[in-house]
C-alpha positions in Angstrom: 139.8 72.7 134.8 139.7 70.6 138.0 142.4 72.1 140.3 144.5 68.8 141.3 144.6 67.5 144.6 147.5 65.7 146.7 146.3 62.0 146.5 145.9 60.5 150.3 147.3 57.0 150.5 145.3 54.0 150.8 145.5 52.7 153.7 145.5 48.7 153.9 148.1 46.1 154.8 150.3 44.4 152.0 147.9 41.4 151.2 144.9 43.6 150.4 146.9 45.7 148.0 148.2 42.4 146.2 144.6 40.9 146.4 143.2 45.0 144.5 146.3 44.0 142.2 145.4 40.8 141.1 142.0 41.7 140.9 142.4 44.3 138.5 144.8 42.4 136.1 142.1 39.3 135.7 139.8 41.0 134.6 141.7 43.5 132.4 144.1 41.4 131.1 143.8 41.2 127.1 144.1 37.2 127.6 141.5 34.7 129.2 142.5 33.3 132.6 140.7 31.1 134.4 141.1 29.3 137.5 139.9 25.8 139.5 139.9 24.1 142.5 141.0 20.9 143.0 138.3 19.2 142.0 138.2 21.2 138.6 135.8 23.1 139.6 135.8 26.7 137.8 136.6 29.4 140.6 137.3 32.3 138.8 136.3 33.3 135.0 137.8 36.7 133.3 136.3 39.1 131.3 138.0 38.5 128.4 136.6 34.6 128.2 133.3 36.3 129.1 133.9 38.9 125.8 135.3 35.7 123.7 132.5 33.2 125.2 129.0 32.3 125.3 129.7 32.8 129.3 129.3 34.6 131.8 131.4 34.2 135.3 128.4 33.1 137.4 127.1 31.0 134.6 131.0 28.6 135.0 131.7 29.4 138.5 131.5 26.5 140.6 130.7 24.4 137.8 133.5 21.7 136.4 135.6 22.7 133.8 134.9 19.8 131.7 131.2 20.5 132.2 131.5 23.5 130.3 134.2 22.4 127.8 133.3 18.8 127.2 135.7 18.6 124.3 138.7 19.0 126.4 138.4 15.3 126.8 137.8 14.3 123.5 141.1 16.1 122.8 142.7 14.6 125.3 143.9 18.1 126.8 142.1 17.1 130.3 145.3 15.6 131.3 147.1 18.7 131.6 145.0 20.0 134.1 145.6 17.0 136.4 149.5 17.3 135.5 149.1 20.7 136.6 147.3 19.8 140.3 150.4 17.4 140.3 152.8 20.3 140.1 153.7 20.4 136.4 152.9 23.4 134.3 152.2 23.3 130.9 152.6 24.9 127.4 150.4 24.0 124.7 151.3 25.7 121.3 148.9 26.6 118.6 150.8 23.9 116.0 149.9 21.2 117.9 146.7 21.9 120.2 145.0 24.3 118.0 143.5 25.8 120.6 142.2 25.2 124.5 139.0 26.2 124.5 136.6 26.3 121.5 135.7 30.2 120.8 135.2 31.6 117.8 137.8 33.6 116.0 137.9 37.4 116.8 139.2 38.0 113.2 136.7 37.1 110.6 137.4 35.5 107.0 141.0 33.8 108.2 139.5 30.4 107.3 140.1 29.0 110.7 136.8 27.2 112.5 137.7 28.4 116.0 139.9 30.8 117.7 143.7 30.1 117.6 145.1 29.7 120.8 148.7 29.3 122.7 148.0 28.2 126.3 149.4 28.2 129.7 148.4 25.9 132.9 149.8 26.2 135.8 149.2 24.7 139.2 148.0 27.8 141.6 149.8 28.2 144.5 148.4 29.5 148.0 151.0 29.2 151.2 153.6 26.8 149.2 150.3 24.0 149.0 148.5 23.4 145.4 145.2 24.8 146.1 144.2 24.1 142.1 144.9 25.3 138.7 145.7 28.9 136.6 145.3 28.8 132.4 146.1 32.0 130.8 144.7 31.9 127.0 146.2 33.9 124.5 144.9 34.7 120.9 146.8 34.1 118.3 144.4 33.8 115.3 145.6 36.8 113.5 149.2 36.0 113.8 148.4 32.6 112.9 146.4 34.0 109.6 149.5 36.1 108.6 151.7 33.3 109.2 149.9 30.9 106.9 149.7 33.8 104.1 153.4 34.7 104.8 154.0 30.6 104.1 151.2 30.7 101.5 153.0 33.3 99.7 156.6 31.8 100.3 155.1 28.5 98.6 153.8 30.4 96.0 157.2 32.2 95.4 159.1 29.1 95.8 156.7 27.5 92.7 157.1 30.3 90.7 160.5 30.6 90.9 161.5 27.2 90.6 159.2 26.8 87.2 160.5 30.1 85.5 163.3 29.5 83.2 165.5 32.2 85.3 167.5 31.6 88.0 165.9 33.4 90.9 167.7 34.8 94.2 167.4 37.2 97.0 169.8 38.7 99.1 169.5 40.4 102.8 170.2 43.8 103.3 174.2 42.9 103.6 174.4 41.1 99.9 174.5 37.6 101.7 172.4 35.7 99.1 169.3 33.8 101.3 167.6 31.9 98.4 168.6 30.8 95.2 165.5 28.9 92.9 166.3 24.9 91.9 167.0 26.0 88.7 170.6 27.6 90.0 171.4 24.1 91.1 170.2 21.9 88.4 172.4 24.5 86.4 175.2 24.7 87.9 175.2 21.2 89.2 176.6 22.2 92.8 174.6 20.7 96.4 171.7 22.4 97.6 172.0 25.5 99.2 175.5 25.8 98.3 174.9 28.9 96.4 174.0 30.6 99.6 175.6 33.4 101.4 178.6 34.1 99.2 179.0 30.3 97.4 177.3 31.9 94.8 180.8 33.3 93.9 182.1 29.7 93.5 180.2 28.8 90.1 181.7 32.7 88.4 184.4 32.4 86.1 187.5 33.4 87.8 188.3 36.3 85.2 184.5 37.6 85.9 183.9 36.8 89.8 185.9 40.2 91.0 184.2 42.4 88.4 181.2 40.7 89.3 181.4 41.2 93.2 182.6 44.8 92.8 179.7 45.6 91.1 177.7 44.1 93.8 179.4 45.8 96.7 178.5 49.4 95.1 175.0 48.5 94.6 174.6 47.3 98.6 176.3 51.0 99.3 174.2 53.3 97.0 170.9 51.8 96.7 171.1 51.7 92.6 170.0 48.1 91.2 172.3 45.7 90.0 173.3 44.7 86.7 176.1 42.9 85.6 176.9 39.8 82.8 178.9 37.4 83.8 180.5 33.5 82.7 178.9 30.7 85.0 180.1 27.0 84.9 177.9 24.7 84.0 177.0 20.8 85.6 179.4 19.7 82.5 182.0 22.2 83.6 181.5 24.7 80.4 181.0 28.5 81.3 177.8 30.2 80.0 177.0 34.0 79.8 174.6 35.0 81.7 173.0 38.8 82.7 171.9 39.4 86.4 170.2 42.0 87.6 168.5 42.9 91.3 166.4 45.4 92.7 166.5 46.9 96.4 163.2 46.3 98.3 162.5 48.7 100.8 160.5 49.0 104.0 158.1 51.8 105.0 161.2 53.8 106.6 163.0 53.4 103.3 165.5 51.4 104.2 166.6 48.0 102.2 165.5 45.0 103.5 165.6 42.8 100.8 167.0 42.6 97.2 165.4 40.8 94.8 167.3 39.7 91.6 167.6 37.4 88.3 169.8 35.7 86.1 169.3 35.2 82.4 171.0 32.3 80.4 172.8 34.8 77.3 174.9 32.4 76.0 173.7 32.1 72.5 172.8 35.9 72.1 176.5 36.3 73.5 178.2 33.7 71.2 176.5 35.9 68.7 177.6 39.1 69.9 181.4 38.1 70.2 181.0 36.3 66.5 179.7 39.7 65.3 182.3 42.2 67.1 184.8 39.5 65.4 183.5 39.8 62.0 183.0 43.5 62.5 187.1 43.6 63.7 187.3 41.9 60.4 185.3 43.5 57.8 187.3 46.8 59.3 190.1 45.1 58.4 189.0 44.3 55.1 187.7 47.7 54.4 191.2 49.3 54.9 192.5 46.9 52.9 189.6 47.6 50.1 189.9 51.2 50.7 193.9 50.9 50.0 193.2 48.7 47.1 190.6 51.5 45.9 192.8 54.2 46.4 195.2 52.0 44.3 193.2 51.8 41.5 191.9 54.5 41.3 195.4 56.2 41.1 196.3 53.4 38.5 192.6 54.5 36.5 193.5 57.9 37.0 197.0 57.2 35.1 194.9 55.2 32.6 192.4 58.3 31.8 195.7 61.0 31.7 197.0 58.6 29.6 194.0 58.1 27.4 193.7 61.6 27.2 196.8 62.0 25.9 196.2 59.4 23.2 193.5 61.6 22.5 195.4 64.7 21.7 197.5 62.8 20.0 194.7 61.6 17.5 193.7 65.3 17.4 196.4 66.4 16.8 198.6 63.7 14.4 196.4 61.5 13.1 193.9 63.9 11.9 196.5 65.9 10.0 197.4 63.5 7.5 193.6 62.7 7.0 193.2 66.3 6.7 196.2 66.6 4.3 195.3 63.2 2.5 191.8 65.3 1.9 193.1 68.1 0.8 195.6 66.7 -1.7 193.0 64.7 -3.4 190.5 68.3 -3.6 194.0 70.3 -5.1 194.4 67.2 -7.6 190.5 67.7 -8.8 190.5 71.2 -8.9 194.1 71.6 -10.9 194.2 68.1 -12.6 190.6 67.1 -13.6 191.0 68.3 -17.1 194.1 65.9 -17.5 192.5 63.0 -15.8 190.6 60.1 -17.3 187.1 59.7 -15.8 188.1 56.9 -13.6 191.0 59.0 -12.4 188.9 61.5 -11.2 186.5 59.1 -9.7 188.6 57.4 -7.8 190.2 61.4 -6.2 186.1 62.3 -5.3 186.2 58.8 -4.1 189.6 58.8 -2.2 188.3 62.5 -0.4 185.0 61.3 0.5 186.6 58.4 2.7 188.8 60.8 4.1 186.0 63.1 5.2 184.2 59.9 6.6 187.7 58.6 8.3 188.1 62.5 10.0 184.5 62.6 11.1 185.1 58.7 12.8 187.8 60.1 14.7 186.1 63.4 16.1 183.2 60.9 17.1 185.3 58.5 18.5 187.0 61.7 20.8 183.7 63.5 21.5 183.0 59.7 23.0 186.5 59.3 24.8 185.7 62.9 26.2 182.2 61.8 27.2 183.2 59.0 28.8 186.1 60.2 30.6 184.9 64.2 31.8 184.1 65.1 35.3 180.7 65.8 36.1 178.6 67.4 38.3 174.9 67.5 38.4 173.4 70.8 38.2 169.9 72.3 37.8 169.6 72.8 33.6 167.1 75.1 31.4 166.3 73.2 28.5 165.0 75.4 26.2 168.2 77.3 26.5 170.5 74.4 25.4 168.6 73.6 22.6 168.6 77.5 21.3 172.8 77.3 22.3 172.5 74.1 20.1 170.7 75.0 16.9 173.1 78.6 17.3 175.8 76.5 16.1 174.1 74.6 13.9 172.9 76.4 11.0 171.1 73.4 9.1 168.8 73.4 12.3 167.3 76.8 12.5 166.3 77.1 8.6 162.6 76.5 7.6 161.7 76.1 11.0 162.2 72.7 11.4 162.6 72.3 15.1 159.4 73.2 17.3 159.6 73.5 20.9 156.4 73.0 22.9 156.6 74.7 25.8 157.4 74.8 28.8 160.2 72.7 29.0 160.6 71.5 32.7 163.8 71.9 34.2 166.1 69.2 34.9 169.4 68.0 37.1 172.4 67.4 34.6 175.7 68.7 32.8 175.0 71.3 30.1 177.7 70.2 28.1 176.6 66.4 28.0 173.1 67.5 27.8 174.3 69.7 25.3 176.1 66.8 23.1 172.9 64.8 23.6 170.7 67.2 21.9 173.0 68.0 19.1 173.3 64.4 17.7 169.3 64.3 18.4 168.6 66.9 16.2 171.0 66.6 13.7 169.8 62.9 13.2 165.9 63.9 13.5 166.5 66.2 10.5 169.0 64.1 8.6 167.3 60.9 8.5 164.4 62.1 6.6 162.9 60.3 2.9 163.7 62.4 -0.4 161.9 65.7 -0.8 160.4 65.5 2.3 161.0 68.4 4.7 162.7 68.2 8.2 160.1 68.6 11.2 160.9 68.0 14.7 159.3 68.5 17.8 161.0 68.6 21.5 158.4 68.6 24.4 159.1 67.2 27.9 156.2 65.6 30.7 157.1 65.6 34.4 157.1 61.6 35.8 157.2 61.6 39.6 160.9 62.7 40.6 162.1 62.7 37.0 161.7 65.1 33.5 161.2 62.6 29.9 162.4 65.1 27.1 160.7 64.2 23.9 162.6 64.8 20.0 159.7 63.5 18.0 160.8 63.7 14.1 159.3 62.4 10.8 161.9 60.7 9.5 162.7 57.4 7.8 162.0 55.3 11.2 163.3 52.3 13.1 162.5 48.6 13.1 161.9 46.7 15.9 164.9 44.8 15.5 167.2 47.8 14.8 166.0 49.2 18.0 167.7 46.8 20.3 171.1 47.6 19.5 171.1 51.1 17.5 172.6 53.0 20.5 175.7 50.4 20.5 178.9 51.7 19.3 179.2 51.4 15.2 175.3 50.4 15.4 173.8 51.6 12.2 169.7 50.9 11.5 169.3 49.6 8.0 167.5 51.7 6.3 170.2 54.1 7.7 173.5 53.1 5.4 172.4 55.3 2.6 173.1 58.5 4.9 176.4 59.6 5.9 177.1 59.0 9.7 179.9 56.7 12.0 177.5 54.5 14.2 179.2 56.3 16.8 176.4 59.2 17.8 173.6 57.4 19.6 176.2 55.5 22.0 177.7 59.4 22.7 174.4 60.2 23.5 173.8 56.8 25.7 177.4 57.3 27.8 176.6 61.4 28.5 173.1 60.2 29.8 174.5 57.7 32.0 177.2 60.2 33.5 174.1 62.5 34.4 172.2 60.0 36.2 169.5 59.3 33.6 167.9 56.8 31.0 167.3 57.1 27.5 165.4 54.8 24.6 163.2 55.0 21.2 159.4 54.4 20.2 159.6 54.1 16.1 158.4 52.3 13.7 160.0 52.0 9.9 158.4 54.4 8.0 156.7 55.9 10.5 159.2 58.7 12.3 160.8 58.2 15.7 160.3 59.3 19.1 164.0 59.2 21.1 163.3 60.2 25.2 165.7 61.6 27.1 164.7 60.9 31.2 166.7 63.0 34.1 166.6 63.5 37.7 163.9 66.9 37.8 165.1 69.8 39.8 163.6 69.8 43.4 161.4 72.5 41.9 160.2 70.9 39.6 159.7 67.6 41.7 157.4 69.0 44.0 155.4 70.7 41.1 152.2 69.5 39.8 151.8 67.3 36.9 
């Protein structure tokens, strides 16, 4: 390292020092200067118009300046210089001039042909006496290139924003609104630039505007963008909904310089809104009224059913007693009396029991269908097989001869055993009572899986169905045809429709007369069996 060293002073008189000063700031100046007598004539030329030039200082010096810029008078910018050796000085702005001298521009692809200059002449003082002129040339060409992108871009803006169907705005770093789009106006119907500063607050409704401005306020304090709907007057004077929302725009230090927001016309999407919260209020409304009305009811249907049920005892119970009685007095008098009775007597007692028997039977069908109809429920996972044994158990007419064949397996399905139960007892008894003359019983059960549900088959060779039988034989009191020669209410296929119903399922007939029948059964399949294959 260079050990330092106290500096001696120079020593020279006050004009050379000023003379070393000059010196040094002409020629390292980051502007052209340039001086002339007089007579014009170049007498001093700097380094930066030698950098910037096609010049070099003893290539101008003594040489007139409009020698070596001819176009100065072509652009009628001599006359400066001669106001200048008359004492005036001059300032000639890029906007105007251009530029002084032609040079080329130090910053390439800005679209400009020459250099963009601001300029300075002077007249140049020696002693008090106007010894000729001083220009000092600064460059301005990439200022001048950000300026016209800056208003490019601002034009640009300004086009967008008044096309879009939004109203546009942005906002300094205080919340003073500095430009609101044409659309704002032509909405709103208030004088240009009204809506600037805080007349934007003038078009709010007055039940929005301090809700609106609060909102506003908290945003310019913590940073978080704005959003906020709001009722804005229209040119007719009407208020329409709209939503606004700005974003913060910050500068490299990270501090807001800008905000940057738009409104959206929500009016109809509103209007819709408010209709629907309305008609929501009401059908609320309306559903406590339904729900009250429901609860009504149902208490008055529940009164109804205890009520039926009561009537149902009371058939048990009182009517069937004298049908029994009425039965049994007519069997005493044929087993005591025949021998003293004429034929037609006695006829009409077997006559008078066998309508009893048929009128107590009609009543136990008609409760087993008031109990159907009226029971709870509840669906529960079911072994088939097992209601059918249950059912022939009781049954003795079923299990003999080895009428009833199950083809197994049954799949399992969702129901109430004692519906499913009632179903399969009038099946079966009908499968093996139907049957021609001297022609034995034989019935088959089988079930298939179908997607989510179980079809239980009771296939029987019986007397059969015609086509227009099959329409309405599980109809209360429905009776096929072919049918009225066999004992039976009408009443057992409708029990068998209604318990089928209560467990969620279907039920129908494929037959044809002469031919058998096939009755189906279909029910919800356990979850099990569901997700089983085929």
């Amino acid at each position: 390292m260079l050990e330092s060293k106290k500096m001696r002073p120079l020593e020279s008189n006050p004009d050379q020092l000023n003379t070393a000063i000059l010196e040094w700031t002409h020629e390292f100046a980051p502007h052209g200067i340039l001086t002339t007598d007089t007579e014009l004539r170049i007498t001093s030329w700097n380094h930066w118009l030698e950098t910037y030039s096609s010049f070099r200082a003893e290539q101008v010096i003594d040489r007139h300046l409009l020698d070596i810029v001819p176009s100065l008078t072509e652009r009628h910018l001599d006359k400066y210089f001669h106001e200048a050796l008359r004492g005036e000085a001059k300032i000639l702005s890029r906007a105007l001039h251009g530029y002084l001298i032609p040079l080329p521009p130090a910053v390439s692809d800005t679209g400009f042909s020459h250099m963009q200059q601001s300029a300075r002449i002077a007249p140049l003082l020696l002693d008090g006496a106007i010894c000729g002129t001083i220009s000092i040339i600064e460059d301005v060409t990439e200022r001048e290139w950000q300026n016209a992108i800056l208003r490019a871009n601002e034009e640009r803006f300004r086009v967008m924003a008044d096309t879009v169907p939004d109203i546009i705005y942005t906002a300094g770093p205080d919340g003073r609104v500095e430009f609101l789009n044409q659309r704002y106006y032509d909405t709103s119907g208030l004088p240009p630039r009204s809506g600037l500063g805080t007349g934007w607050t003038k078009s709010v409704h007055d039940q929005d505007v301090g809700r609106v401005n609060a909102l506003w306020q908290q945003s310019l304090r913590t940073g978080d963008p704005f959003h906020a709907e709001f009722r804005m007057r229209d040119a007719r004077g009407a208020y329409r909904w709209f939503i606004t929302r700005a974003w913060p725009i910050y500068d490299e230090a990270r501090r807001i310089v800008r905000w940057f927001g738009a409104s959206t016309d929500i009016n109809d999407l509103k209007e819709t809104q408010l209709a629907l919260a309305a008609t929501q209020s009401e059908l609320r409304e309306h559903s406590v009224r339904l729900e009250q009305t429901v609860d009504d009811r149902t208490a008055k249907l529940r009164e109804t059913i205890s009520q039926l049920e009561t009537f149902s005892y009371t058939v048990a119970h009182d009517i069937r007693a004298p049908i029994r009685a009425l039965e049994g007095y007519a069997n005493l008098l044929l087993e005591d009396c025949a021998k003293n009775l004429d034929a037609n007597a006695v006829h009409l007692l077997k006559k008078m029991s066998r309508a009893a028997q048929h009128l107590d039977a009609l009543t136990r069908d008609l409760l087993n269908y008031t109990k159907v109809s009226t029971q709870e429920v509840q669906q529960l996972p079911i072994e088939v097989e097992g209601i059918i044994q249950d059912v022939t158990a009781m049954n003795p007419s079923l299990e003999k001869d080895g009428r009833i064949t199950i083809v197994r397996p049954l799949h399992r399905v969702m129901g109430y055993p004692t519906l499913l139960s009632q179903c399969f007892s009038n099946l079966l008894e009908n499968a093996v009572k139907f049957v021609a003359p001297n022609i034995a019983p034989r019935v088959v059960v089988r079930s298939e899986l179908r997607g989510q549900h179980v079809r239980l088959w009771i296939e029987d060779n019986g007397i059969g169905i015609d086509a227009e039988t099959q329409k309405k034989i599980f109809g209360i009191f429905e009776r096929a045809r072919s049918a009225r020669s066999y004992p039976g209410t009408g009443i057992g296929l409708a029990i068998v429709v209604k318990a089928v119903e209560r467990m969620k399922g279907t039920c129908g007939v494929e037959s044809e007369a002469g031919k058998g029948s096939r009755f189906w059964l279909e029910l919800p399949a356990t979850p099990s069996e569901a997700g089983s294959p085929t």
